[in-house]
SEZA-823966 format. One line per 4 residues: number of its first residue (from 1); their letters; for each residue x, y, z of N, C-alpha, C. Coordinates in steps of 0.2 Angstrom, whole numbers, plus 5000, padded with zeros to 4 digits. Example, Ala and Ser with C-alpha at 12.3 -4.5 7.8 and 13.67 -1.06 7.14 Angstrom:
<pts>
1) AS) 5066/4972/5039/5062/4978/5039/5066/4984/5039 | 5064/4989/5035/5068/4995/5036/5064/5000/5039
</pts>
This chain:
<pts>
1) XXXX) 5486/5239/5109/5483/5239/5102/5480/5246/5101 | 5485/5249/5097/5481/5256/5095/5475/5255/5089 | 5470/5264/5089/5464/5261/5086/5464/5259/5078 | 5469/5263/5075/5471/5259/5069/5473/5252/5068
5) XXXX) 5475/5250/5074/5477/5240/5073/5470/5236/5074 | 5466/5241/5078/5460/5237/5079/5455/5237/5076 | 5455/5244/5072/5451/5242/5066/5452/5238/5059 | 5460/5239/5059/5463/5232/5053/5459/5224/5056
9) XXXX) 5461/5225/5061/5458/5218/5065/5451/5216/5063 | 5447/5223/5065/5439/5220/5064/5437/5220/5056 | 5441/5224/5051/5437/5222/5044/5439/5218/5043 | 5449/5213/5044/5450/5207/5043/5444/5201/5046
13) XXXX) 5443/5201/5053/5439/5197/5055/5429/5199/5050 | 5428/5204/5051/5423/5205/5047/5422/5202/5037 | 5430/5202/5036/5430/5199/5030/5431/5192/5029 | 5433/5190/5033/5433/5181/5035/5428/5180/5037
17) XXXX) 5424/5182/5039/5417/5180/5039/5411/5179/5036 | 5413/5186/5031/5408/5185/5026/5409/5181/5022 | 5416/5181/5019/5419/5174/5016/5416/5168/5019 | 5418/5166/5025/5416/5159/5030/5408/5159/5026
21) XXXX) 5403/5163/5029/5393/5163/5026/5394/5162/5018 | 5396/5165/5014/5398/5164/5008/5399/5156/5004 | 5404/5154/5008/5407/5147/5004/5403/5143/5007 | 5402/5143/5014/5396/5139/5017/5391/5141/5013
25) XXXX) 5387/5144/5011/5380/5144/5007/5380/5141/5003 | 5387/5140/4998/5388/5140/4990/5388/5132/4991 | 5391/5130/4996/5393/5123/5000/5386/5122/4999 | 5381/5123/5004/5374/5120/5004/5369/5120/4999
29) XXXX) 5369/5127/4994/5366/5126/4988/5368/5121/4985 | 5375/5120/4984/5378/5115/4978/5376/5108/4982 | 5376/5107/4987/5376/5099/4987/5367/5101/4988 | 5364/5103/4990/5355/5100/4989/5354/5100/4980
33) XXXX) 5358/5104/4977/5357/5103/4968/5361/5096/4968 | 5366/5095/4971/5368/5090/4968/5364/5084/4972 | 5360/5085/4979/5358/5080/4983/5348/5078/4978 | 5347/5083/4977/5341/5082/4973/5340/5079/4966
37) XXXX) 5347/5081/4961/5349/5077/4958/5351/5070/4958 | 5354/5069/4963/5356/5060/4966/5349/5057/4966 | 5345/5061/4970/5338/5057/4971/5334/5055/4964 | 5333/5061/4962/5329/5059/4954/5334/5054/4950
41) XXXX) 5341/5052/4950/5345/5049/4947/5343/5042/4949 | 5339/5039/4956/5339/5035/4957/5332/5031/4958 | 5333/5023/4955/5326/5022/4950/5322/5021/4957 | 5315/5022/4955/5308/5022/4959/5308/5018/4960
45) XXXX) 5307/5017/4970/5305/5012/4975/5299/5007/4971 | 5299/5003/4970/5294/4996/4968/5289/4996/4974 | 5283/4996/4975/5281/4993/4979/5279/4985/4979 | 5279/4981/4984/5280/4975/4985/5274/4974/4985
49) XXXX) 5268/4968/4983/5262/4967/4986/5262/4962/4992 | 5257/4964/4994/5256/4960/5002/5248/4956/5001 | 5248/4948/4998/5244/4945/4998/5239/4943/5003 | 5238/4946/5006/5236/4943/5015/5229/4941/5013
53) XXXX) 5226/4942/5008/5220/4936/5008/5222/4928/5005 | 5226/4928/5003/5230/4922/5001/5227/4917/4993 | 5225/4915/4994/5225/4912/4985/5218/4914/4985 | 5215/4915/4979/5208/4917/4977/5205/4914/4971
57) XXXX) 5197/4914/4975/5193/4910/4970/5195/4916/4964 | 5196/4912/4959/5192/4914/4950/5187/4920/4951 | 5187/4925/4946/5184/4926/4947/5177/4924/4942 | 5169/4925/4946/5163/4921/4943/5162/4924/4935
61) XXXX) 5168/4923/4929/5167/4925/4924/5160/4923/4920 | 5156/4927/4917/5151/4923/4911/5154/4916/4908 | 5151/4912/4908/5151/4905/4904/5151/4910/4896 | 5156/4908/4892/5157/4909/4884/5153/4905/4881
65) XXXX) 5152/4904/4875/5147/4900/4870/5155/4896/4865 | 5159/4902/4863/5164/4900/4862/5168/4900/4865 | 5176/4896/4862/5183/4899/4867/5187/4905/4863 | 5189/4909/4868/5194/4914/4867/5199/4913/4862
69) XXXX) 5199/4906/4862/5206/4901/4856/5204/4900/4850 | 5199/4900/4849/5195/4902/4842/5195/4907/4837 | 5199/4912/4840/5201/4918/4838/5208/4919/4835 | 5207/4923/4831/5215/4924/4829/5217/4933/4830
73) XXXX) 5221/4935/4833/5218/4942/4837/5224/4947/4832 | 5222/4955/4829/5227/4958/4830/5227/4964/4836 | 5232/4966/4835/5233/4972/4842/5232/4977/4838 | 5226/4984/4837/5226/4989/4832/5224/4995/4836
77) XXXX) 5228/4996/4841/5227/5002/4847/5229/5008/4845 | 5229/5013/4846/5229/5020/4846/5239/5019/4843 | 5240/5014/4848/5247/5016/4847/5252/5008/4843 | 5247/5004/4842/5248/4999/4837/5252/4995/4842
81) XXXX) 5252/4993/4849/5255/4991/4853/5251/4990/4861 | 5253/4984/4863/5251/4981/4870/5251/4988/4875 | 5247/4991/4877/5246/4997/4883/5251/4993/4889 | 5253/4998/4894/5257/4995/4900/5254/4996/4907
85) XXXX) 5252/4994/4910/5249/4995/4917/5252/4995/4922 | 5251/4995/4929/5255/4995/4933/5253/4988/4935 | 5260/4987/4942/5261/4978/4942/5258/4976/4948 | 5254/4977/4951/5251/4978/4957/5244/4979/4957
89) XXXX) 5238/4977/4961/5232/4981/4960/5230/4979/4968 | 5224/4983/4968/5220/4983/4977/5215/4975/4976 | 5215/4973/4979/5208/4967/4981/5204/4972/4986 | 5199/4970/4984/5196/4974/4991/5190/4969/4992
93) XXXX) 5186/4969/4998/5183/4965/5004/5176/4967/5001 | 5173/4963/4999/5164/4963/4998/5164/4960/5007 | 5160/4963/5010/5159/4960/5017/5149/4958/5015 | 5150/4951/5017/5141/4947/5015/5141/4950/5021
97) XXXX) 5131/4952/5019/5127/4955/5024/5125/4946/5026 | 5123/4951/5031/5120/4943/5036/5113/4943/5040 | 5111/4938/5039/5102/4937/5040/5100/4942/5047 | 5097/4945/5047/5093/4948/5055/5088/4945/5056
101) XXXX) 5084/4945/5062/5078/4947/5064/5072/4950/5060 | 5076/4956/5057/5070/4960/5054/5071/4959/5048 | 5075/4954/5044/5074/4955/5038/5069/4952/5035 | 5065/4947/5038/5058/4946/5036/5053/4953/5036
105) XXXX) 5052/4955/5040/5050/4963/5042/5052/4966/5036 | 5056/4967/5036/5060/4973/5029/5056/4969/5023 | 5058/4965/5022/5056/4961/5015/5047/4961/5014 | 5044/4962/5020/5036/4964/5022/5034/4972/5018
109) XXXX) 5040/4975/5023/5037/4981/5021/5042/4985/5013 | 5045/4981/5010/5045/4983/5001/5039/4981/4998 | 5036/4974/5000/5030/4972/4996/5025/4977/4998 | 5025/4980/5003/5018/4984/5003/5021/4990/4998
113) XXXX) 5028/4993/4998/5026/4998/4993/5028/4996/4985 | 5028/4989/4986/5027/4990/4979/5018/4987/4977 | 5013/4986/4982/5006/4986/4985/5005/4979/4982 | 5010/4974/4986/5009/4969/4985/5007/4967/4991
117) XXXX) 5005/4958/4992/5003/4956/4999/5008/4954/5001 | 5007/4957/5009/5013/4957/5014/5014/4949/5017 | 5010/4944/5015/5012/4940/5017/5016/4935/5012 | 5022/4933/5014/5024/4932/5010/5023/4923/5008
121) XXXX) 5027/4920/5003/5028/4913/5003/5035/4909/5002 | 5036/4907/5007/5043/4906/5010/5046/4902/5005 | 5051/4903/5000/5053/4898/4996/5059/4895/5000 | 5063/4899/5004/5068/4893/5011/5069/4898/5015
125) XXXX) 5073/4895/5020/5075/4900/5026/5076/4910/5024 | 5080/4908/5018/5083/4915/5015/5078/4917/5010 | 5076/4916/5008/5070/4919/5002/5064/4917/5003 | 5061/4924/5003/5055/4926/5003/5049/4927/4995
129) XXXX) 5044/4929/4993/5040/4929/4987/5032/4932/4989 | 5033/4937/4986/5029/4941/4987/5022/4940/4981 | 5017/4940/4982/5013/4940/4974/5006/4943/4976 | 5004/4945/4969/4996/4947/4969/4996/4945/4960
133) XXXX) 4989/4946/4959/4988/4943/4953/4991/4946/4946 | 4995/4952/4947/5000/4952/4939/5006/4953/4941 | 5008/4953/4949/5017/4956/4948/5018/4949/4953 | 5024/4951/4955/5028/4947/4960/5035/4949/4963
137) XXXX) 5038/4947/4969/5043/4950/4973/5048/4945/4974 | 5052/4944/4972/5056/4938/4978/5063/4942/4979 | 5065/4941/4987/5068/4945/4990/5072/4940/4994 | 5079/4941/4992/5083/4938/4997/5085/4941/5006
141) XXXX) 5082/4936/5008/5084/4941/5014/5093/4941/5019 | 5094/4935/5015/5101/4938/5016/5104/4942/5016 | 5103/4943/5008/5107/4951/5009/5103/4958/5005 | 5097/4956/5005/5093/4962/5002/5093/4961/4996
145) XXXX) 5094/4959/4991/5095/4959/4987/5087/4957/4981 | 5082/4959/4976/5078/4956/4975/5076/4958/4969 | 5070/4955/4965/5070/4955/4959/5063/4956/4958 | 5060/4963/4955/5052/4962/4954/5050/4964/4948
149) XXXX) 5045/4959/4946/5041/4960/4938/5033/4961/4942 | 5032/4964/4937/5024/4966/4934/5022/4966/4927 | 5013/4963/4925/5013/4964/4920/5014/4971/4916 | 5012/4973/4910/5013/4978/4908/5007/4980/4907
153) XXXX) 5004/4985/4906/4997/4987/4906/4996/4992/4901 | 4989/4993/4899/4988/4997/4892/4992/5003/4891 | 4996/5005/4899/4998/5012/4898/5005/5011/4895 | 5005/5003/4892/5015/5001/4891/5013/5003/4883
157) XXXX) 5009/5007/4877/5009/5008/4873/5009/5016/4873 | 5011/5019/4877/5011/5027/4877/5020/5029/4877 | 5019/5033/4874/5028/5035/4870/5030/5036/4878 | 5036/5037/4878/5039/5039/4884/5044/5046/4880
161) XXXX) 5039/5051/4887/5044/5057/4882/5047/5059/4889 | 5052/5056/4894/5056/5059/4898/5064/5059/4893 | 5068/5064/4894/5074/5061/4892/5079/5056/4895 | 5083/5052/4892/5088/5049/4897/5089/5053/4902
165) XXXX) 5091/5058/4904/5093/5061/4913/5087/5060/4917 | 5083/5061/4913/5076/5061/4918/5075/5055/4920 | 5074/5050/4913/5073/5043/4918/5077/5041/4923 | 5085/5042/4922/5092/5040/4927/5088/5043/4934
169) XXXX) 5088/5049/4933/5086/5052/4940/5080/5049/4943 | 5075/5049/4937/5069/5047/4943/5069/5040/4944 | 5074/5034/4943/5075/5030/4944/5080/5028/4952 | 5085/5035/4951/5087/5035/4957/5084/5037/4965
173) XXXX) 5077/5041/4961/5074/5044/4968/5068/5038/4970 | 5067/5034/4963/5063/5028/4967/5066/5026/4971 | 5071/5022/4969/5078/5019/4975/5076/5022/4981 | 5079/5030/4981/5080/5031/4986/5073/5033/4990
177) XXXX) 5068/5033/4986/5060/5032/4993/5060/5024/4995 | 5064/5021/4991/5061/5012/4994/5068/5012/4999 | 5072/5017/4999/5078/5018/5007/5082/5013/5002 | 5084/5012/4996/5087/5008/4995/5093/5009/4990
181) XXXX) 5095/5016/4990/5098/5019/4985/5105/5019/4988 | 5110/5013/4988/5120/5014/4990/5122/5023/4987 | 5124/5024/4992/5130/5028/4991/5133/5029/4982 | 5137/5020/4982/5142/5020/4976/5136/5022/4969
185) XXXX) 5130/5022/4970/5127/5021/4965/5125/5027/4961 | 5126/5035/4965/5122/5040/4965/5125/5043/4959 | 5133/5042/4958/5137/5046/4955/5139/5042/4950 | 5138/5034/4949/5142/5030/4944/5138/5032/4937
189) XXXX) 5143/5027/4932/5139/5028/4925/5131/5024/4926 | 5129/5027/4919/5121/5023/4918/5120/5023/4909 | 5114/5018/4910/5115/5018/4903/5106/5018/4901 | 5106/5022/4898/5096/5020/4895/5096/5016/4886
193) XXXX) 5091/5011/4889/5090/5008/4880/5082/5009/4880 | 5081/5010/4875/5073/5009/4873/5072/5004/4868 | 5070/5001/4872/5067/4992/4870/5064/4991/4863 | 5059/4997/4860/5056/4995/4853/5056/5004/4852
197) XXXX) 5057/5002/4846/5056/5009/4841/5052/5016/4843 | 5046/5013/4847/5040/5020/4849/5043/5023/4855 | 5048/5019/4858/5050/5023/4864/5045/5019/4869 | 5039/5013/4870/5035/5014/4874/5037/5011/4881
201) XXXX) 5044/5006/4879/5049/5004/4886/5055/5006/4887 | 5057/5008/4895/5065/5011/4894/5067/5005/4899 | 5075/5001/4895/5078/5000/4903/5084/5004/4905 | 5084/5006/4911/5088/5010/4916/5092/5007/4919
205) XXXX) 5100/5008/4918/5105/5003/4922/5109/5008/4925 | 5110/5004/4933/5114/5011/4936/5121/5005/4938 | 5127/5008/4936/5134/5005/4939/5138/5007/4945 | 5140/5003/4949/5144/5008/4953/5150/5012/4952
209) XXXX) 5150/5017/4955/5155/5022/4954/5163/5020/4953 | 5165/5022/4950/5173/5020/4948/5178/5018/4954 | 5182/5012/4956/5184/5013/4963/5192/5011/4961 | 5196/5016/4965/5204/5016/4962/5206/5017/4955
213) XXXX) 5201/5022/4953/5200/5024/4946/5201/5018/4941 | 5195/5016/4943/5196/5010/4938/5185/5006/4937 | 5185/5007/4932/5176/5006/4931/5175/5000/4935 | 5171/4998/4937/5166/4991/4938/5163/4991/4934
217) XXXX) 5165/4985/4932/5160/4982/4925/5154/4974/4925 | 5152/4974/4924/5147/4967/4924/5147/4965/4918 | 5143/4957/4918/5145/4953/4911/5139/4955/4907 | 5137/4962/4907/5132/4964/4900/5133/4972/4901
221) XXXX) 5138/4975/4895/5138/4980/4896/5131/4985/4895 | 5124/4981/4892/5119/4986/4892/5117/4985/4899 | 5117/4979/4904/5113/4978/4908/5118/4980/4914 | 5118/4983/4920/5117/4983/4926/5117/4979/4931
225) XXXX) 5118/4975/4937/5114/4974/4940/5111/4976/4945 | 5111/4984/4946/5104/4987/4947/5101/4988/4940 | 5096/4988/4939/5090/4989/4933/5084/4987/4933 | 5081/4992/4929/5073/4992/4928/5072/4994/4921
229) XXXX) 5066/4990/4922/5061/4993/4916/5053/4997/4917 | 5054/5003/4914/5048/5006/4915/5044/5008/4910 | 5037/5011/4911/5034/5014/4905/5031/5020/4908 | 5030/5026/4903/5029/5030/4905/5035/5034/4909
233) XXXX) 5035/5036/4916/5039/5040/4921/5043/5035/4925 | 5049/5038/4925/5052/5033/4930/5053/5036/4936 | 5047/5041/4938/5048/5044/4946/5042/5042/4951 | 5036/5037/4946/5032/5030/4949/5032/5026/4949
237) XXXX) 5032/5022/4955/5033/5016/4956/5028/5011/4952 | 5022/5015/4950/5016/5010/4948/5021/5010/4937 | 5024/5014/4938/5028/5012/4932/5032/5006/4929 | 5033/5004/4935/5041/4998/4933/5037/4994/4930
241) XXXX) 5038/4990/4925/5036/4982/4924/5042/4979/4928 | 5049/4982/4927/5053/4975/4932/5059/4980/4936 | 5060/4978/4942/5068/4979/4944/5072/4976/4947 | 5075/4976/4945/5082/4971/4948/5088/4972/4952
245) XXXX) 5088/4972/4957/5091/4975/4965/5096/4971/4965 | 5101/4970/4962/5108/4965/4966/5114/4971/4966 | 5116/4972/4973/5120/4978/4975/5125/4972/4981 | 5129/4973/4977/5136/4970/4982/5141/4976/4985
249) XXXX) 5140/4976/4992/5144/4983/4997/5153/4983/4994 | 5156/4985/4996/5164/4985/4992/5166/4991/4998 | 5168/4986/5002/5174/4990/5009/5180/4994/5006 | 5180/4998/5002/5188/5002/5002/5191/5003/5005
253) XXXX) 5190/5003/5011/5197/5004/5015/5200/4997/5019 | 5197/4992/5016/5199/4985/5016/5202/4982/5013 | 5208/4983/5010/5211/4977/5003/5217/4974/5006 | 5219/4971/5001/5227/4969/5000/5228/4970/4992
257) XXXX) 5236/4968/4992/5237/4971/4985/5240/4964/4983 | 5239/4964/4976/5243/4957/4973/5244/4960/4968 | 5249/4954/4964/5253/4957/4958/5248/4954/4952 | 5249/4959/4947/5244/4958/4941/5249/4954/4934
261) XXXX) 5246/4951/4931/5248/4948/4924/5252/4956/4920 | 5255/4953/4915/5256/4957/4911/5251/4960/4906 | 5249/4965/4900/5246/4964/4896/5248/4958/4890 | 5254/4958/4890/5257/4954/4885/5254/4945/4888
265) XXXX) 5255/4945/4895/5253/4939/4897/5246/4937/4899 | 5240/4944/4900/5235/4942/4898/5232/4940/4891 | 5236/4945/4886/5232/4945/4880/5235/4936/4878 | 5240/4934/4880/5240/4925/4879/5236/4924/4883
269) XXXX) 5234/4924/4887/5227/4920/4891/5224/4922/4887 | 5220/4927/4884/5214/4925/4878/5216/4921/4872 | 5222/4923/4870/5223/4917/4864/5225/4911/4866 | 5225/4908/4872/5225/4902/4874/5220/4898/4877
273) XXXX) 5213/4904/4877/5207/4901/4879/5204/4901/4888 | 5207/4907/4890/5206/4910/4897/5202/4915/4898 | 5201/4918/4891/5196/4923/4892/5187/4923/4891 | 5184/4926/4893/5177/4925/4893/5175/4931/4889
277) XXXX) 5170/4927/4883/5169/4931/4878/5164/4934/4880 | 5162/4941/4879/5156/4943/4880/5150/4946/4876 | 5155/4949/4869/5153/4948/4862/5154/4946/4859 | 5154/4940/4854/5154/4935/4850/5155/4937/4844
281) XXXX) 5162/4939/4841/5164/4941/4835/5159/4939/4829 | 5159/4941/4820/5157/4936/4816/5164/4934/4811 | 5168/4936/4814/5173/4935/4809/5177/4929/4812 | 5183/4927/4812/5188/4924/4814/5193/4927/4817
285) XXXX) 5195/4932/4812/5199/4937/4813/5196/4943/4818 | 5199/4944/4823/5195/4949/4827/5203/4956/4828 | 5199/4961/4828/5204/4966/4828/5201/4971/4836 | 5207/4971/4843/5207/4972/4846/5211/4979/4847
289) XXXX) 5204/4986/4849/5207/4992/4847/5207/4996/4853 | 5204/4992/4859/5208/4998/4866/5208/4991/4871 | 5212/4992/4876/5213/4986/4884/5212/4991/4887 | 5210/4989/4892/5211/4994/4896/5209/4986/4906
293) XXXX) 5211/4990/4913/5210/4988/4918/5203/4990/4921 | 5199/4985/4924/5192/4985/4927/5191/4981/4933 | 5188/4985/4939/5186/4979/4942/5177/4974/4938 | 5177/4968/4943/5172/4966/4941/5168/4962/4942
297) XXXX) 5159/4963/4945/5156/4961/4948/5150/4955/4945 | 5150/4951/4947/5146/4945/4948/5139/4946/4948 | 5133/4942/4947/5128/4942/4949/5128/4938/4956 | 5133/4932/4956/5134/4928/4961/5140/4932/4967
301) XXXX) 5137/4930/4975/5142/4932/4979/5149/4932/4978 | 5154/4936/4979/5161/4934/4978/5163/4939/4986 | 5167/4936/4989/5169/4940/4996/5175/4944/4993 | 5177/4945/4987/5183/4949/4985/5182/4951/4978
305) XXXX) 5183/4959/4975/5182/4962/4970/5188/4962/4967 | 5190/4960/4963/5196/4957/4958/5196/4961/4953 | 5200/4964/4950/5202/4964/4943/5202/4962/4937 | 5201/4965/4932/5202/4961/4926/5202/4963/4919
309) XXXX) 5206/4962/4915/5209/4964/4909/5202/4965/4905 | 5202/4971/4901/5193/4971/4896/5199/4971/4889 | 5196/4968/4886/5200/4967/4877/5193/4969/4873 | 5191/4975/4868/5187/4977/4865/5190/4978/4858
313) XXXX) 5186/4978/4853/5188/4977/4847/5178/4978/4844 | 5180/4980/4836/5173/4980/4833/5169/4974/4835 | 5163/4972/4838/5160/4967/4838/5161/4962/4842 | 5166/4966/4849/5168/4961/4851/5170/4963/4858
317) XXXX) 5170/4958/4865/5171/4960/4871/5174/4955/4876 | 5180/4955/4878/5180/4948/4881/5186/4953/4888 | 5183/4947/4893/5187/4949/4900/5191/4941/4900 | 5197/4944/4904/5203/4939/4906/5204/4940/4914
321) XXXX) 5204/4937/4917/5207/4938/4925/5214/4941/4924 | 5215/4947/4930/5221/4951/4929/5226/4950/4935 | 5223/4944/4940/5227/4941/4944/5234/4937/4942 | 5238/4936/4945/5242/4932/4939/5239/4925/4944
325) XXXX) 5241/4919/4940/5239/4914/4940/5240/4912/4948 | 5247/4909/4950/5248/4907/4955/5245/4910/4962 | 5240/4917/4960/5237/4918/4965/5230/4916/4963 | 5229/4912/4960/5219/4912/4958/5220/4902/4957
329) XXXX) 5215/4901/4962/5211/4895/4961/5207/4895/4957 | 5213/4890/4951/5211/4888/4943/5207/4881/4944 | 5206/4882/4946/5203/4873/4948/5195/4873/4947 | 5191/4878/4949/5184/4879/4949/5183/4882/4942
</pts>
């Protein structure tokens, strides 16, 4: 081969080969556009729920005065139409505290700093009561959980000039001297009311933080159940006339998932009398102007944090369990 053949040789071979990189590239761009494409053309995986705690009490809704089927409802939402949710939600694990050794102990030393008598008066196995001659304690020792009033004293006619932040916070640092301030609670919503006109009483509600973006609610949106009533400062304890301690732990990284009702098929559980009303309309005619999803807690134990449809309207408040039925013991 002379060096004219061989150079014909290597630009031939040099030009089939850039050709070969070439169509092979155009190859692999065009199918990942066409393979990215295929994927976004096909509909989104469904998650399945996995019921593994199996059928579920109700949840402990407030007793109503009226029934939900009393009402005659229209939908007047932002967008004149039923909102859409997703078709699954988390349960998650309240895990009950359980009696110790020391919790008689423990439930001794709250009454001393709220400078009551440390000895208590046994109302059962599980509850304790604490008293001197204007306040009193009673203290579940199950689960910590307790309830204390005091009377009010000449100083409950002095205006209270903190502002709401100031009360929230000096409310959360008593907590947190009495060691009894959760986690959930430091960051969640709160709410201040002043009781009468002068300002001379505040009450102070703290809720838990929002879990799978979605609020925890209780059956009184002014009330809490943590809360107090104070006069004066809410960063002394000689201030409170009352507090009220019921905090239920909520394991999140413990659920299972269940499938939820529709909104179409909750808003017929309230017009069918399943819902629990929490503000009591004056009209007949009730107009329902945001839904929205909540979890939601009980004064009573519940070993699982559930779900539940909120229907708001002027003058008006009602929750619906957002479980669908065939998962919830209707029975109770």
């Amino acid at each position: 081969m002379t060096l004219t053949q061989a150079a014909k040789f290597t630009k031939i071979a040099v030009f089939l080969l850039t050709l070969s990189i070439v169509a092979s590239s155009t190859f692999y761009i065009g199918y990942k556009i066409w393979y990215t494409r295929y994927l976004a053309s096909l509909p989104p995986v469904e998650e399945k729920p996995d019921p593994k705690f199996g059928i579920l009490k109700t949840p402990y809704l407030p007793a109503s005065a009226v029934s939900s089927s009393n009402f005659s409802y229209s939908i007047d939402t932002a967008t004149g139409n039923l909102p859409l949710f997703e078709k699954i939600a988390k349960i998650f694990i309240m895990p009950p505290n359980t009696i110790t050794l020391l919790a008689g102990e423990k439930s001794q030393g709250l009454a001393q700093k709220f400078n009551l008598d440390p000895t208590p008066q046994i109302l059962s196995e599980t509850k304790y009561k604490y008293v001197n001659p204007n306040a009193s304690l009673t203290v579940d020792l199950d689960t910590g959980n307790f309830s204390y009033t005091k009377e009010a004293t000449k100083s409950a006619t002095a205006t209270i000039e903190d502002s709401n932040d100031q009360l929230t916070n000096g409310f959360k640092i008593t907590l947190n001297s009495l060691g009894i301030l959760p986690d959930m609670l430091k960051n969640g919503p709160t709410k201040v009311i002043f009781l009468d006109q002068n300002k001379h009483t505040a009450q102070i509600s703290l809720w838990p933080q929002d879990i799978d973006k979605k609020p925890v609610l209780t059956a009184d949106r002014d009330k809490a159940l943590v809360r107090a009533q104070v006069i004066q400062s809410a960063n002394d304890l000689g201030s409170y006339i009352s507090l009220n301690f019921t905090f239920w732990p909520v394991d999140t990284t413990s659920y299972a998932t269940y499938p939820l009702k529709s909104t179409q098929e909750a808003f017929d559980g309230l017009r069918s009398g399943q819902g629990a009303i929490l503000v009591t309309p004056t009209s007949a005619q009730v107009s329902i102007v945001n839904i929205f999803l909540a979890y939601y807690q009980s004064d009573q134990y519940s070993p699982y944090l559930q779900p539940i449809y909120v229907f708001e309207g002027p003058n008006f408040l009602a929750f619906v369990p957002a479980i669908t039925d065939s998962f919830l013991n209707l029975s109770r």
